[in-house]
C-alpha positions as CSV (number, residue, x, y, z in Angstrom):
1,X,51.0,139.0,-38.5
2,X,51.1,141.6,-41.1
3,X,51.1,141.5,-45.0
4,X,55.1,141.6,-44.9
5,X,55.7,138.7,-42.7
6,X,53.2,136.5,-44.3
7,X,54.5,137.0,-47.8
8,X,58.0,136.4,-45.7
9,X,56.3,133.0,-44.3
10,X,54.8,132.0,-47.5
11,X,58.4,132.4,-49.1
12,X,60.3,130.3,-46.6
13,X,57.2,127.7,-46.1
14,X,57.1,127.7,-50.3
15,X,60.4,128.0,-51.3
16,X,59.6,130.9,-53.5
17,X,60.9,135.0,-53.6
18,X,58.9,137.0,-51.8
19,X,58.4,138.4,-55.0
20,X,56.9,135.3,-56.1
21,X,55.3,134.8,-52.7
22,X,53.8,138.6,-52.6
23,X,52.3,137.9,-56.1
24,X,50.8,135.0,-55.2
25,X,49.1,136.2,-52.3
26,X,48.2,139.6,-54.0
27,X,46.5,136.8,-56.5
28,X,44.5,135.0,-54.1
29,X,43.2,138.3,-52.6
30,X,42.3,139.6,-55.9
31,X,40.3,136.4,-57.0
32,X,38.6,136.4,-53.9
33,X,37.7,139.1,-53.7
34,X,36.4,139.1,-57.5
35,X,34.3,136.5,-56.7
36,X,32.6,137.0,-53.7
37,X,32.0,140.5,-55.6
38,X,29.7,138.7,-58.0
39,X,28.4,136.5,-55.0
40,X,30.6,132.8,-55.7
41,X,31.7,131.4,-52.7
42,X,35.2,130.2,-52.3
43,X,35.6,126.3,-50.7
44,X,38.4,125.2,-49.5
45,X,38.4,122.2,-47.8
46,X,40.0,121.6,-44.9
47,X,40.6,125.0,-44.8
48,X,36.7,126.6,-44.8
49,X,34.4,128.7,-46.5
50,X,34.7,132.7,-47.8
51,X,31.2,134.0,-48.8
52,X,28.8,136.5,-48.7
53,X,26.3,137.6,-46.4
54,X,22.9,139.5,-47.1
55,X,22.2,141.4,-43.9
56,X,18.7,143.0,-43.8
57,X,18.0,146.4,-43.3
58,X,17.4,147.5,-39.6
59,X,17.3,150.0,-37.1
60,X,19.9,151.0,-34.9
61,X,20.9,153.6,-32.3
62,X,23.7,156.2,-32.4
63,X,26.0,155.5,-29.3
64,X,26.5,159.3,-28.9
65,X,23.2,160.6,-28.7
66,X,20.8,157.8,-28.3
67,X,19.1,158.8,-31.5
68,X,17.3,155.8,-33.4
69,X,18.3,155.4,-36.8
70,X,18.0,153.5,-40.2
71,X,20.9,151.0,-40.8
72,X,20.6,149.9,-44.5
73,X,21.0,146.5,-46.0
74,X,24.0,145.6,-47.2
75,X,26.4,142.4,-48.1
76,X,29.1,141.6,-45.6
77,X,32.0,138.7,-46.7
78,X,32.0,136.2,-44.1
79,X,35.1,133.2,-43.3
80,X,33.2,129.7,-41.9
81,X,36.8,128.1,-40.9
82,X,36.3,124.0,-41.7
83,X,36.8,120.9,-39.3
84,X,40.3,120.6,-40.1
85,X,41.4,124.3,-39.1
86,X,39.3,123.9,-36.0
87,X,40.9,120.8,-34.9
88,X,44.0,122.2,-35.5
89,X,42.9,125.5,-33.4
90,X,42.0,123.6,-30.6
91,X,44.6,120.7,-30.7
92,X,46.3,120.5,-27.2
């Protein structure tokens, strides 16, 4: 699913315009991503977790030469999905 067919789904599921639906979602991505910028995490329950990451610096290899290198540190955003979507996942 693409950005187009979930403002589509959100409109249908919501009973909004896309135009409504596309702003909301552009809303939600902006907020998110504004605060995991300044390192809040975002709960949702039910749902799960966005946050961020520290991941220490390291070394590494290039796949192309086999030359060892330095990887720095660096903050990576990270999804923990809760109980409830996991159920629903694996529901059968």
């Amino acid at each position: 699913m693409n950005k187009v067919e979930l403002v589509d789904a959100i409109a249908k599921e919501s009973k909004l315009t896309k135009k409504e639906a596309e702003a909301a979602l552009k809303a939600f991505i902006a907020i998110t991503t504004s605060k995991l910028v300044k390192g809040d995490k975002i709960q949702l329950v039910g749902f799960g977790t966005f946050e961020v990451s520290k991941r220490p610096a390291r070394q590494g290899r290039n796949p192309k030469t086999g030359e060892v290198m330095k990887i720095k540190a660096c903050k990576a955003p990270k999804f923990k999905p809760g109980k409830a979507l996991k159920d629903a996942v694996n529901k059968k």
